[in-house]
KOLMI-790066 format. One record per residue (C-alpha): x, y, z; residue number from 1. Coordinates in steps of 0.001 Angstrom, whole numbers, plus 500000, padded with zeros to 6 digits. Layout:
N
X | Y | Z | n
X | Y | Z | NUM
...
REM end
This chain:
206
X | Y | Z | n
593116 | 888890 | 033462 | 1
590877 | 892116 | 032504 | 2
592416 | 894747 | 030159 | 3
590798 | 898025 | 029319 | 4
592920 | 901177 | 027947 | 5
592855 | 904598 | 029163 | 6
594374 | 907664 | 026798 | 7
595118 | 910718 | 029072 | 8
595203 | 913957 | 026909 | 9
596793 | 917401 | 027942 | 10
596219 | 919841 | 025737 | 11
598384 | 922440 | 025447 | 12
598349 | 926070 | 024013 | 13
600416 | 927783 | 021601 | 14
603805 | 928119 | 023822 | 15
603194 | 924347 | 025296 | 16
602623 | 920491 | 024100 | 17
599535 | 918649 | 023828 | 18
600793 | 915342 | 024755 | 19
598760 | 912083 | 024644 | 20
599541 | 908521 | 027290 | 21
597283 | 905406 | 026578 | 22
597993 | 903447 | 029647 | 23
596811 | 899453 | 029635 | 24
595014 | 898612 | 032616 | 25
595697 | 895026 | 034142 | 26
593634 | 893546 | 036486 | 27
593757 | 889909 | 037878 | 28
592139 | 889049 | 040018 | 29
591474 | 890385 | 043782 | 30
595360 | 892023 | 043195 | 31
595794 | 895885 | 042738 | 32
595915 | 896900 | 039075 | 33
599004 | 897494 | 037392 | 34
599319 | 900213 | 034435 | 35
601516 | 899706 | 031660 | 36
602719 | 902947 | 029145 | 37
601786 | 901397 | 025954 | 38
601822 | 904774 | 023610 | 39
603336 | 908122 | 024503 | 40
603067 | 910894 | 022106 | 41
603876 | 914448 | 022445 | 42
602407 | 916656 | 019487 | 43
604746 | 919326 | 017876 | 44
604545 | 922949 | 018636 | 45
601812 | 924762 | 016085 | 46
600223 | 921625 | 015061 | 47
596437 | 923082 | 014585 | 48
593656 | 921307 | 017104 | 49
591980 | 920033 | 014376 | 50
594442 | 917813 | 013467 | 51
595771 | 916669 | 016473 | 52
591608 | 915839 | 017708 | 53
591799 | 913904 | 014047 | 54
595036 | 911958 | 015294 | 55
593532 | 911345 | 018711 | 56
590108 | 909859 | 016939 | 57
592500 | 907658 | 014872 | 58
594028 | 906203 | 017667 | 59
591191 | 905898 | 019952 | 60
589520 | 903675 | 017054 | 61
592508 | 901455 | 016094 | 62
591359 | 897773 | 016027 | 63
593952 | 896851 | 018741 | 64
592081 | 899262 | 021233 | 65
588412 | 898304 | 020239 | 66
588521 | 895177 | 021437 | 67
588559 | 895898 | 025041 | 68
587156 | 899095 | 026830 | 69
588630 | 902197 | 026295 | 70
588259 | 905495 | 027741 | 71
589378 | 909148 | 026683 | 72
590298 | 911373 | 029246 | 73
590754 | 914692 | 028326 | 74
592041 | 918026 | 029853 | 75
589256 | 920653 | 029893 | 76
591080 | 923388 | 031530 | 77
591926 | 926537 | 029193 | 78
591946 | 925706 | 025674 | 79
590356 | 921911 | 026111 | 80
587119 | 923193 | 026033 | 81
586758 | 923699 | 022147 | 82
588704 | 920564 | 021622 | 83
587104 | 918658 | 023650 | 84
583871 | 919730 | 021855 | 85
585618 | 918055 | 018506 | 86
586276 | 915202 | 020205 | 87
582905 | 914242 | 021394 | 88
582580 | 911367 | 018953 | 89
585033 | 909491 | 021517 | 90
582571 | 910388 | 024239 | 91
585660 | 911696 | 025993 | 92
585681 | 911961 | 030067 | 93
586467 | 915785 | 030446 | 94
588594 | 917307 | 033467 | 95
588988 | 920739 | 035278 | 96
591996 | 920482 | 036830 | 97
592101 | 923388 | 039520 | 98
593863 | 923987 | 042910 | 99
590642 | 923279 | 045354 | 100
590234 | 919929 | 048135 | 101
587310 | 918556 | 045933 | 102
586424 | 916347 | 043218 | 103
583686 | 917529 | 041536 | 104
580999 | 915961 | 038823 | 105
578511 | 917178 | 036403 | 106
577350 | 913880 | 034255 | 107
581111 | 913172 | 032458 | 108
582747 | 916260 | 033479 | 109
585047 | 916359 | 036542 | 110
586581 | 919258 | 038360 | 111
589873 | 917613 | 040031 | 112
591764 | 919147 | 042332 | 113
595993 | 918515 | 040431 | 114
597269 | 917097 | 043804 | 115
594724 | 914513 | 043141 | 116
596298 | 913961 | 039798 | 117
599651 | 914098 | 040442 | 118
599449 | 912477 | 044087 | 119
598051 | 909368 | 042174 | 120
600507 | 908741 | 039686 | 121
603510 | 909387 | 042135 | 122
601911 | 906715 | 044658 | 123
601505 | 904274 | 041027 | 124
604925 | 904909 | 040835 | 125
605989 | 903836 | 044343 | 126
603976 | 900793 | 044419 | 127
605702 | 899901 | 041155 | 128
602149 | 899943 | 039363 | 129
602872 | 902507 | 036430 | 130
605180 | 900451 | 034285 | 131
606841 | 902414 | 031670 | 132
608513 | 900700 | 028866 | 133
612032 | 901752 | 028084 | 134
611717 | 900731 | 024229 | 135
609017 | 904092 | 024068 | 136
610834 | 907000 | 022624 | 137
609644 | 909426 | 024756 | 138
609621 | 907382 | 028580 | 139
613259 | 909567 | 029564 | 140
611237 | 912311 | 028801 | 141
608513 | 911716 | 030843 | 142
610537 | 910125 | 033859 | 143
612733 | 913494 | 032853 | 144
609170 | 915717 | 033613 | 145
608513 | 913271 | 036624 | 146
611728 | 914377 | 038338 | 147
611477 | 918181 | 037782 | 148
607736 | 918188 | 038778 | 149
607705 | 920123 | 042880 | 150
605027 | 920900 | 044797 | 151
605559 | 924768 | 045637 | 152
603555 | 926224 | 048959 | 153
602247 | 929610 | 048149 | 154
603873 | 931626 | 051100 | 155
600898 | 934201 | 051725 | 156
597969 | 931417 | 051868 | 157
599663 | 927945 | 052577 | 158
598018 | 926549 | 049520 | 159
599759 | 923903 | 047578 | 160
600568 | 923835 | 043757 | 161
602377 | 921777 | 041449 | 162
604449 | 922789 | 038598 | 163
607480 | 921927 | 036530 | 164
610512 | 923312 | 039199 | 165
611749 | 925628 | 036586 | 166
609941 | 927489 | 034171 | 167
611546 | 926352 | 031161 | 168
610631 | 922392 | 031849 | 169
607157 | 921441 | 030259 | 170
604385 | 918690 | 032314 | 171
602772 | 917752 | 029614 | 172
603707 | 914218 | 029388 | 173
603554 | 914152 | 033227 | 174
599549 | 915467 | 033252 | 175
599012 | 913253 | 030923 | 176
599545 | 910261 | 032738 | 177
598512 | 911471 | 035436 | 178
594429 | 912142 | 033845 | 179
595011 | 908534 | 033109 | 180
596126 | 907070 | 036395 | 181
593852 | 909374 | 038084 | 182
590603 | 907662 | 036339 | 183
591956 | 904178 | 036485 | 184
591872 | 904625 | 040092 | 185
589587 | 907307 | 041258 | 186
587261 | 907960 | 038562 | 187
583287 | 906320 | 038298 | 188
583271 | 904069 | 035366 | 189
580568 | 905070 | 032677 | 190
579141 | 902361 | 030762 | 191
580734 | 901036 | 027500 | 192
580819 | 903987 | 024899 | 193
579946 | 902955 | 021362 | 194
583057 | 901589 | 019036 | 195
583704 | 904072 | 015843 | 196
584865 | 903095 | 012864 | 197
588135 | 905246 | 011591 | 198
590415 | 904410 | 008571 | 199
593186 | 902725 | 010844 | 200
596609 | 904736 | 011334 | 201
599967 | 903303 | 010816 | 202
600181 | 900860 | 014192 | 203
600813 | 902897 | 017096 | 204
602967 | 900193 | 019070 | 205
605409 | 899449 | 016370 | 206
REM end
């Protein structure tokens, strides 16, 4: 069996959550991969970027992760772009998420249309391949975000979106996984990025 690890980041901006999903690819085999929620983390309100991009470095370098491959996958939309800047020494895959028909790539940039995202983890989640693990705090939350994300249809053009249903519900945790399953399954796989060495944080499993 192969394992790598994927950690899909949203970031958020000052009204919403930057929430972070490191999914464990399993492979055996000629089988379909499975993906199991192995760390889901939503960041409090106000916490500045730099801290949160020195949390995400932390965790991207714990020994448990650096000994298979690992890849960041970040939100560039809006406010990623600065962050993502700070987080280069994780040689992070960066996403546009926008409301086109196309995937697009510059190098390790991607502009990806959000049905793409979203269509992938919902058909994960059919074929019982996204596993998420009841003893994670936040998993009702995120199965809570799964049911209250809708696909709206724009009346005037026919174009598709998707959104929380209400206003009030967040899709953080839901975009999330969703950067992850979308480059488990879709995205070209760069070559192995160079390990870093970070003081290690308190284990993120326990």
């Amino acid at each position: 069996m192969t394992i790598s690890y994927i950690l899909g980041l949203d970031l958020g901006q000052s009204h919403d959550y930057t929430a972070l999903v490191i999914l464990e690819k399993r492979l055996n085999g000629s089988s379909l991969p499975e993906y199991h929620a192995r760390h889901i983390e939503r960041y409090h309100l106000g916490t500045p970027y730099p801290v949160m991009v020195e949390q995400v470095c932390r965790t991207y370098g714990h020994p448990l992760l650096r000994t298979s491959e690992r890849t960041l996958v970040v939100d560039y939309t809006g406010a990623g772009r600065p962050v993502a800047d700070m987080l280069k020494p994780c040689g992070p895959i960066t996403v546009s998420i926008h409301g086109g028909d196309t995937v697009h790539r510059t190098g390790r940039h991607y502009r990806v249309p959000k049905r793409d995202l979203v269509s992938v983890a919902q058909v994960l989640l059919q074929q019982r391949r996204l596993k998420l693990a009841e003893a994670l705090s936040l998993t009702t939350v995120l199965e809570q975000e799964l049911l209250a994300f809708r696909m709206k249809i724009d009346p005037l053009t026919a174009h598709d979106s998707y959104a929380a249903w209400r206003e009030r519900d967040h899709d953080d945790l839901v975009l999330a996984t969703a950067l992850a399953c979308w480059w488990g399954e879709k995205g070209s796989k760069p070559g192995r990025v160079a390990l870093i060495d970070l003081p290690s944080p308190r284990p993120w499993w326990v």
